[in-house]
PLY file of the C-alpha trace (Angstrom):
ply
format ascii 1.0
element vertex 308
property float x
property float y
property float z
element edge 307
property int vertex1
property int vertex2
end_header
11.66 10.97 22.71
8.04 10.48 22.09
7.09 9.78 18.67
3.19 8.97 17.16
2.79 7.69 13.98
-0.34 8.48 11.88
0.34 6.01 9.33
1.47 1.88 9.13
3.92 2.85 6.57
5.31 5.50 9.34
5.17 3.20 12.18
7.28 0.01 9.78
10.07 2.86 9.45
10.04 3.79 12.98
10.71 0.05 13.84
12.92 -0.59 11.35
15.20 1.96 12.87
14.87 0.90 16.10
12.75 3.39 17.33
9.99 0.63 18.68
10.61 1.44 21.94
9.70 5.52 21.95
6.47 4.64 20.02
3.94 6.19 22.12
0.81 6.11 19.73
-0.11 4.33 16.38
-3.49 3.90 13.95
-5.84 0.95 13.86
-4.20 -0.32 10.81
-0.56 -0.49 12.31
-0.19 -4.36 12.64
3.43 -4.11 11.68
5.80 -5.49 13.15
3.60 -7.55 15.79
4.77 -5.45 18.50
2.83 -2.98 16.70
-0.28 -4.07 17.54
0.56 -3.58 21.26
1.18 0.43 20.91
-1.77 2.40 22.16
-4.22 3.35 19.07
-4.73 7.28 18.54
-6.18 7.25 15.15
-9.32 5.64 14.02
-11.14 5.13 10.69
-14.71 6.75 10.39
-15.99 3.35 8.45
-17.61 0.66 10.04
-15.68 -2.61 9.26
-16.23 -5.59 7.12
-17.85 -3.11 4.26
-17.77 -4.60 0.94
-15.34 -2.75 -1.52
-18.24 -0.66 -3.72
-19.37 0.55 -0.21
-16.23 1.42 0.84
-15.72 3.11 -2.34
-19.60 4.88 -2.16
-18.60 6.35 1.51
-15.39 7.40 1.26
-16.13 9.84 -2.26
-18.96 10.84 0.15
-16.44 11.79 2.99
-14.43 13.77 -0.26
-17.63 15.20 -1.35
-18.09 16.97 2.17
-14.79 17.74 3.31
-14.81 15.65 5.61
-11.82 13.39 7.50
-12.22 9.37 6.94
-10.66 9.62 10.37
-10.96 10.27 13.88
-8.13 11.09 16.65
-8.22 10.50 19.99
-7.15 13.88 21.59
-7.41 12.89 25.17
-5.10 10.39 24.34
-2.80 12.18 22.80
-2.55 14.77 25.21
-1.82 12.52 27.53
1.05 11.62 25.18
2.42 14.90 24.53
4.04 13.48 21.65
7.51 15.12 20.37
7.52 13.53 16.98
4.44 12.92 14.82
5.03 11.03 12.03
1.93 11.85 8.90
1.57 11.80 5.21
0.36 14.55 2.98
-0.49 12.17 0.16
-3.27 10.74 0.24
-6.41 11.60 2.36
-7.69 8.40 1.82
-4.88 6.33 3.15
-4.24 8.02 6.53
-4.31 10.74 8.52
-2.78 14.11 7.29
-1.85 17.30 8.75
-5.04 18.99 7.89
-6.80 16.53 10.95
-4.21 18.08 13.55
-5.67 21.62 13.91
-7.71 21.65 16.44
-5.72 18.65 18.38
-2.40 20.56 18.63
-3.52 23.74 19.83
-4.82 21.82 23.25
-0.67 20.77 23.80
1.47 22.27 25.98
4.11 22.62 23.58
3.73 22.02 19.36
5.47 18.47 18.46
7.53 18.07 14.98
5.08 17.33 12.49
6.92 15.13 10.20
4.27 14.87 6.85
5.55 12.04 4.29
4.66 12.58 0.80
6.29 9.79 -1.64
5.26 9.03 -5.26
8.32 6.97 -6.19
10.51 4.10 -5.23
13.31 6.83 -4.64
11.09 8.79 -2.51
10.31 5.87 -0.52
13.79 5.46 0.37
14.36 8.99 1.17
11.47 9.35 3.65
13.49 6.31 5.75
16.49 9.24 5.87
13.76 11.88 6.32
12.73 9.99 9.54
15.82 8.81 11.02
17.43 12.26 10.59
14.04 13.81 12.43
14.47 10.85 14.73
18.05 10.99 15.97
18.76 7.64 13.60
20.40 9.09 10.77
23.22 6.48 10.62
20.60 3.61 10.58
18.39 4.54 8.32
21.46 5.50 5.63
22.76 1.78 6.15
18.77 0.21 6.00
18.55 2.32 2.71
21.64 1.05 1.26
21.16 -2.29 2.42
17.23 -2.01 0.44
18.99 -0.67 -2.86
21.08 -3.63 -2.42
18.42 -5.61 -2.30
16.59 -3.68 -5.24
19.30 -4.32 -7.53
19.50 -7.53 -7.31
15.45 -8.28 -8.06
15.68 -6.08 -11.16
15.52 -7.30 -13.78
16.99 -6.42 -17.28
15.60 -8.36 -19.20
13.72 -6.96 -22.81
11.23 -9.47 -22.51
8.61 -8.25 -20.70
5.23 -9.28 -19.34
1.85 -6.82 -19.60
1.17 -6.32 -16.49
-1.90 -4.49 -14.82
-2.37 -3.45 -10.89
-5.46 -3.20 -9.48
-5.37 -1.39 -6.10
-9.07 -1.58 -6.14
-11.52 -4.18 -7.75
-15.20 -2.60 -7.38
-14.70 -0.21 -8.79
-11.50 -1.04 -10.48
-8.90 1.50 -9.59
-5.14 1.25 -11.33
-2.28 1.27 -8.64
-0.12 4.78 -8.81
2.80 6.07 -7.73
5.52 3.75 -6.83
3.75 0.62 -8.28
4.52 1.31 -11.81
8.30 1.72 -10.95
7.99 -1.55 -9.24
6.85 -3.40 -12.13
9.13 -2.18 -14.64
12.06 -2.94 -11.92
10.47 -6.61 -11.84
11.09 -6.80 -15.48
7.05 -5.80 -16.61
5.43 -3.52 -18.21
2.27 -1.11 -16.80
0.25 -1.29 -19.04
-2.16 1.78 -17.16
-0.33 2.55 -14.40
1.92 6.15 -14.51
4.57 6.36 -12.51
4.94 8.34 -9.68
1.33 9.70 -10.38
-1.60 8.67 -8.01
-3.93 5.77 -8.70
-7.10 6.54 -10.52
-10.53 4.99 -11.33
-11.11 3.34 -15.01
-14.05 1.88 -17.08
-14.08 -2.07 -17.75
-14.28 -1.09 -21.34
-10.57 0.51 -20.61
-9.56 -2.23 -18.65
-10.86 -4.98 -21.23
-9.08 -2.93 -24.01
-5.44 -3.34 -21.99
-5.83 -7.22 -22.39
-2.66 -7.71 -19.87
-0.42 -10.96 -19.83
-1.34 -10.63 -16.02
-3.40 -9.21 -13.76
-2.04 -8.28 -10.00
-4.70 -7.68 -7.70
-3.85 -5.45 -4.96
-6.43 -3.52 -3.56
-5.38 -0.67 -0.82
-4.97 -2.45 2.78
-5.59 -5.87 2.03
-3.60 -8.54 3.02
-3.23 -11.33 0.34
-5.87 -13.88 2.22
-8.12 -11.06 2.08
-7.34 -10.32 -1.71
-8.37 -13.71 -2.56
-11.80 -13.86 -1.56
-12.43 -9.95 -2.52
-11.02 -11.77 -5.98
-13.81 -14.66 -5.54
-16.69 -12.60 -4.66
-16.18 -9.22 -6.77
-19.28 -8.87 -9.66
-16.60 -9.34 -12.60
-18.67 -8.32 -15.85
-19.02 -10.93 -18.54
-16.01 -9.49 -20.45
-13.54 -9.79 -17.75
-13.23 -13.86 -18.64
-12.44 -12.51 -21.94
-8.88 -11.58 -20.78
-5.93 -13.43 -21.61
-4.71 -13.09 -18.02
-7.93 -14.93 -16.36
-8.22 -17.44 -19.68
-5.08 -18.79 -18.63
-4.86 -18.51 -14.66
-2.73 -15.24 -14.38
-4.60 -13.49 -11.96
-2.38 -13.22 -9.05
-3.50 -11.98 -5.16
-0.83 -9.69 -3.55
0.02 -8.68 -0.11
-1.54 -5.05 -0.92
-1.11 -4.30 2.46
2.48 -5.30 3.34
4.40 -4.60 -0.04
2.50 -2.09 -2.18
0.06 -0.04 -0.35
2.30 1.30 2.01
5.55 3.11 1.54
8.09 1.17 3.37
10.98 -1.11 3.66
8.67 -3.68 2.49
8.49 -2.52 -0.79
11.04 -4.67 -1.63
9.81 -7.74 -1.08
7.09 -6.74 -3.52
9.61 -5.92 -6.37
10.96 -9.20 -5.28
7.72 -11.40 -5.66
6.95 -9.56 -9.22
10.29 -10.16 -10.34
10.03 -14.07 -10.09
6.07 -14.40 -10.49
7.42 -12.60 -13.82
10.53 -15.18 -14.54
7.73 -17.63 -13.65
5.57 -16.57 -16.92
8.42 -16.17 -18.85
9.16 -19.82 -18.58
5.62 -20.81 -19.12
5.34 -22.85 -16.16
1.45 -23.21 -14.66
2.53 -23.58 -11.58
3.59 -20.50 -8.69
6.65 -20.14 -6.83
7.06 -19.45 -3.34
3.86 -18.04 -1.92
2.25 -16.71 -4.33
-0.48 -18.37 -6.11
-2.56 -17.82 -8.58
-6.62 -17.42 -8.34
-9.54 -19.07 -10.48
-11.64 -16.22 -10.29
-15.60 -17.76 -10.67
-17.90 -16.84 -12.90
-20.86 -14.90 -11.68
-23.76 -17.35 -10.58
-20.70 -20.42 -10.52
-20.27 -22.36 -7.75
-17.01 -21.49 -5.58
0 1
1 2
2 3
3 4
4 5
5 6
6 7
7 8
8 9
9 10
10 11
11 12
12 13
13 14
14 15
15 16
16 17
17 18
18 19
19 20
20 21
21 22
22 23
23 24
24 25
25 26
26 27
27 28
28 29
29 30
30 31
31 32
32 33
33 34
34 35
35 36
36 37
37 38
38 39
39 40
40 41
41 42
42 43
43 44
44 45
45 46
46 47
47 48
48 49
49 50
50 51
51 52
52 53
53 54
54 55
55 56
56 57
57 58
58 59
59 60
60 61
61 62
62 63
63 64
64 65
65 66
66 67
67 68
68 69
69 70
70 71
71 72
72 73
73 74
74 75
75 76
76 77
77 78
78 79
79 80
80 81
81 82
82 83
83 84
84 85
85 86
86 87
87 88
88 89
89 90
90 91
91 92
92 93
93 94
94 95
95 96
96 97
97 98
98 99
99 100
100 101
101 102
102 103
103 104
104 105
105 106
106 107
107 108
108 109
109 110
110 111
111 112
112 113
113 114
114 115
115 116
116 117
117 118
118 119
119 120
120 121
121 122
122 123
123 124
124 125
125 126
126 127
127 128
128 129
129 130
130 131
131 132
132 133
133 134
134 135
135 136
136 137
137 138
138 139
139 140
140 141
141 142
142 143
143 144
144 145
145 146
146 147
147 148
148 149
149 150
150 151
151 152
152 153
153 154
154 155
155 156
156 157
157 158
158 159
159 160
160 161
161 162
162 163
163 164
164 165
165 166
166 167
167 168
168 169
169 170
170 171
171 172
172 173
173 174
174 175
175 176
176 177
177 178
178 179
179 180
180 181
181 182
182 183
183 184
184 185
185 186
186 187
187 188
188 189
189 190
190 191
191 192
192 193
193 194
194 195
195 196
196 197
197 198
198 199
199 200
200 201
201 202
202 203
203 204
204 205
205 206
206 207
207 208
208 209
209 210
210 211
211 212
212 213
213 214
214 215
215 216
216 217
217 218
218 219
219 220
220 221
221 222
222 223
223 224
224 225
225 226
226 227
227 228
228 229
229 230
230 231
231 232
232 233
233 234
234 235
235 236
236 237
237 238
238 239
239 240
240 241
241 242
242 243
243 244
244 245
245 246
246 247
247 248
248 249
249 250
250 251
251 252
252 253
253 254
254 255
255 256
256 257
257 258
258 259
259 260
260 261
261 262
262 263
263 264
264 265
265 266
266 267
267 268
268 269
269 270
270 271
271 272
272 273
273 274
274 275
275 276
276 277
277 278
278 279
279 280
280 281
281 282
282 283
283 284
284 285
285 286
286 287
287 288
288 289
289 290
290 291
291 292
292 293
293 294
294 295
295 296
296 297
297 298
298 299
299 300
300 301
301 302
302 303
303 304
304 305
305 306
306 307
């Protein structure tokens, strides 16, 4: 079997399965596991790299504006392929590739591949795209025991606790965008509260007046495909307005970075390890204690014109 995947979060459930092996084609983004990044690349991003975040932001509601695809496949390649299984999503255009960039690519195959479109807004839907994939992928029996084994897992990060932290997710920082979807669920599983976030509902663009107003216990920044070293210095060098230093979160250090890119942004096993960071960064302000556990540190996030 021949499988491409259009999306990280696709291509982290094919190898958790065990599927590495008949992995034929994957995105520029699929670094995951690092045999990953040895898979031939069929889908590219439109976007030049090393854009800073507003830009990013500017070009890609110009992309939306015109109908047009953020990305670009590689047909020859993928002819070449002649893929059976391609894994997609049908979520978010912004993310990856969907099923609306196949048209014209599939009708050049000499026979139609399983089109296998992901669309998860929850932590349960998450877990049910694994099944959806190992039942398309002749793995049914391995991806019932990784799901069980992640519940497992799940349950014993959540916490029950009544006293709660305010939490806020930022999945983007300029502008500031509040994480959707599954996030929510995973910070009221961590034993927090969202204070803007709805659940199983995508992400969506806010003022800093409405951001100021939520005056969260802590601030998680996680902005869509970062990786945490690469959260920290978006953290240092985003153009925070004077009333951001106003929160309680940054007067007192609880501005956190996140692995965006391993355990929030994308909708895979790794999820987990994200409820499983909250849930003691969470213990960790419970007890009042300055300083972080395990990797996860906070940032001192400059004022403008400050020295870093």
């Amino acid at each position: 079997m021949k499988i491409c995947s259009f999306l990280p979060s696709g291509t982290e459930i094919l190898f958790a399965l065990g599927l590495g092996d008949s992995v034929h084609g994957v995105t520029f983004e699929c670094d995951y596991p690092e045999e990953a990044r040895a898979k031939p690349v069929v889908v590219y991003s439109k976007l030049p790299p090393g854009l800073p975040e507003n830009e990013i932001d500017r070009q890609v509601k110009g992309f939306s504006s015109r109908g047009e695809s953020l990305y670009r496949l590689d047909a020859d390649k993928l002819r070449d392929i002649q893929p059976d299984v391609i894994v997609t999503q049908d979520l978010c255009h912004v993310c990856a590739a969907s099923p609306n960039d196949l048209g014209a690519v599939l009708s050049s195959f000499d026979r139609t591949p399983h089109v296998l479109a992901l669309t998860p807004h929850t932590v349960d839907d998450v877990l049910q795209d694994i099944i959806t994939v190992g039942d398309a992928c002749e793995r049914s029996n391995e991806a019932r025991e990784l799901v069980a084994d992640l519940k497992r897992r799940m349950r014993e990060a959540t916490s029950k606790s009544v006293d709660r932290p305010r939490v806020l997710c930022l999945e983007w920082l300029d502008p500031p965008f509040v994480g959707g979807h599954w996030v929510p669920e995973m910070v009221v599983l961590a034993g927090g509260i969202d204070v803007l976030g709805r659940a199983g509902e995508p992400g969506y663009e806010i003022g800093w007046d409405t951001l100021v107003d939520s005056d969260p216990d802590i601030i998680l920044a996680m902005p869509c495909g970062y990786h945490r070293h690469e959260v920290e210095l978006e953290l240092r060098k985003a153009p925070f307005p004077s009333a951001w230093y106003s929160l309680r979160a940054v007067r007192c250090g609880n501005v956190f970075p996140m692995d965006a890119s391993g355990h929030f942004s994308r909708p895979a096993p790794r999820i987990v390890e994200g409820v499983v960071e909250m849930s003691r960064l969470f213990a960790q302000f419970k007890r009042k204690q300055k300083k972080s556990v395990a990797s996860i540190m906070p940032v001192r996030v400059p004022r403008v014109g400050e020295r870093r």
